[in-house]
VMD Tcl script that draws the C-alpha trace (Angstrom):
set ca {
  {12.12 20.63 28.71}
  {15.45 19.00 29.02}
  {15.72 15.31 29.38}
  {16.89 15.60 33.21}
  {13.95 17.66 34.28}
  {11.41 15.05 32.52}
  {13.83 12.45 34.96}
  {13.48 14.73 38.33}
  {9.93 15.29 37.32}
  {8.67 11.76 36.96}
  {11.37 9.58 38.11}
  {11.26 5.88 37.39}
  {8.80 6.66 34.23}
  {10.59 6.88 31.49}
  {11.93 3.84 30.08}
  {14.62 3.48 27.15}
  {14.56 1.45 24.20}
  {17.36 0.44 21.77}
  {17.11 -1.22 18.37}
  {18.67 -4.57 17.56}
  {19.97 -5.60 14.30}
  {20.80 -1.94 12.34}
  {23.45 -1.28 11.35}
  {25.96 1.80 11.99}
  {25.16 3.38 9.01}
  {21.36 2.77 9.82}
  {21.48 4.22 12.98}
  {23.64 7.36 11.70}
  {20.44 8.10 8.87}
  {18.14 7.92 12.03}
  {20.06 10.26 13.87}
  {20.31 12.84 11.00}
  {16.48 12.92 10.31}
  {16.08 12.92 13.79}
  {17.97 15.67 14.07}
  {16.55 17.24 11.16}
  {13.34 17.29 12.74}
  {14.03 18.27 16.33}
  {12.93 22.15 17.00}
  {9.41 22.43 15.22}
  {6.68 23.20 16.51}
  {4.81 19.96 18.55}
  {1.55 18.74 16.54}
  {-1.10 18.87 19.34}
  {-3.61 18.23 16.75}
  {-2.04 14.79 16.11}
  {-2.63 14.31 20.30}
  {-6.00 15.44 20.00}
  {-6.30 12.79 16.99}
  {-4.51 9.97 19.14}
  {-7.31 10.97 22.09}
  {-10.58 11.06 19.51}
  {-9.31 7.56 17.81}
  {-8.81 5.92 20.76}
  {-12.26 6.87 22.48}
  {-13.67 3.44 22.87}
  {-17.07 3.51 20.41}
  {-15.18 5.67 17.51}
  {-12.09 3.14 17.63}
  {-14.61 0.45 17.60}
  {-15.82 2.17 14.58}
  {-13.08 3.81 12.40}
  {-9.78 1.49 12.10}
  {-6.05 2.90 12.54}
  {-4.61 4.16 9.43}
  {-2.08 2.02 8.44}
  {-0.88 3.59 4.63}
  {2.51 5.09 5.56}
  {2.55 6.49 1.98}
  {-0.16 8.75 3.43}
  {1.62 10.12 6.35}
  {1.98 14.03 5.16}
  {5.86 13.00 5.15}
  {6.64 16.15 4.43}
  {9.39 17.97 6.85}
  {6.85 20.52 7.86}
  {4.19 18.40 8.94}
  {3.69 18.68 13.10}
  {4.64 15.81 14.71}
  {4.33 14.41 17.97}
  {7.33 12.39 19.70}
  {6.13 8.64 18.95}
  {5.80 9.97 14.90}
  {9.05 11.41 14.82}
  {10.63 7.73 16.54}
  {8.35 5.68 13.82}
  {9.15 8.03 10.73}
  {12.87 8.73 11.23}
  {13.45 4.90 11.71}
  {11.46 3.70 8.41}
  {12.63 7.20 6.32}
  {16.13 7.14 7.69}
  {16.98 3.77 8.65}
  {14.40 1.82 6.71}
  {12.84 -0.10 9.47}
  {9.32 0.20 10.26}
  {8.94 0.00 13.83}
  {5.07 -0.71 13.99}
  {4.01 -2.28 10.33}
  {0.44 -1.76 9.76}
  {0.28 1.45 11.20}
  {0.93 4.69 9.73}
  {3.46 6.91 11.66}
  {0.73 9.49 12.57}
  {-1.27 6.85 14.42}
  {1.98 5.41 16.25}
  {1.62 5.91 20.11}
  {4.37 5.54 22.61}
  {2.73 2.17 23.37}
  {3.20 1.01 19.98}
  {6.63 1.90 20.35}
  {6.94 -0.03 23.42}
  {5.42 -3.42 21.77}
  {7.52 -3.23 18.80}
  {9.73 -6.35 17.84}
  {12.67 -4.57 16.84}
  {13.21 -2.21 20.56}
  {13.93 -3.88 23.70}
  {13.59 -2.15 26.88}
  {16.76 -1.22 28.06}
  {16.56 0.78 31.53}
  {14.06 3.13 33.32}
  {15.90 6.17 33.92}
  {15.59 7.89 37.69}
  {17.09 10.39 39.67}
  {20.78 10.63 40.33}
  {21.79 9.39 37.23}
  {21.84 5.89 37.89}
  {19.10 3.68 35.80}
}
mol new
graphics top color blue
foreach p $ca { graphics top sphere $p radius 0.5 }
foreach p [lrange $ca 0 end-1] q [lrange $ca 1 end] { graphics top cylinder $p $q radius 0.2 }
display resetview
């Protein structure tokens, strides 16, 4: 799905974030694993996961991984989008956008909280933000 029909399909719900404090040649590295990344397949096991650990007894019970040496960085693991933000800023940029969690556990909401992206518009129809 392109980006527009996400924006005629749920306009007003998708916000944008941009990092403060990289650099260019940070933000370049991002971009190339990023791009790197982009056109395999989507890891609906890792939703599934995200769904099971946040049920409210087993998150009570079993505690977010948060050993980023354990991610399965390999290039072939499935991701889902949040993991590809969270990996191809700390294996790209070297920035890790939600410390004390591994990148397979990071949610869109953890993106959202994190102290180095600020909200920067909510995109809607028509182009305009």
């Amino acid at each position: 799905m392109l980006l527009s029909q996400a924006v005629d399909r749920w306009p007003g719900r998708i916000d944008v974030f941009r990092p403060h404090g990289l650099s260019d040649s940070q933000r370049s590295r991002i971009c190339e694993h990023v791009k790197r990344t982009i056109g395999q397949p989507y890891g609906w096991w890792t939703i599934a996961r995200h769904a099971t650990l946040a049920t409210p007894v087993i998150r009570w019970i079993i505690a977010p991984p948060t050993n980023d040496a354990a991610n399965g960085d390999s290039e072939c693991h499935l991701a889902v989008c949040s993991e590809l933000v969270a990996r191809a800023y700390r294996l790209g940029g070297g920035v890790d956008l939600v410390p004390h969690l591994s990148d397979w556990a990071t949610t869109p909401g953890d993106l959202a909280r994190s102290a180095i992206l600020h909200w920067w518009c909510t995109l809607t129809q028509g182009g305009e933000p």
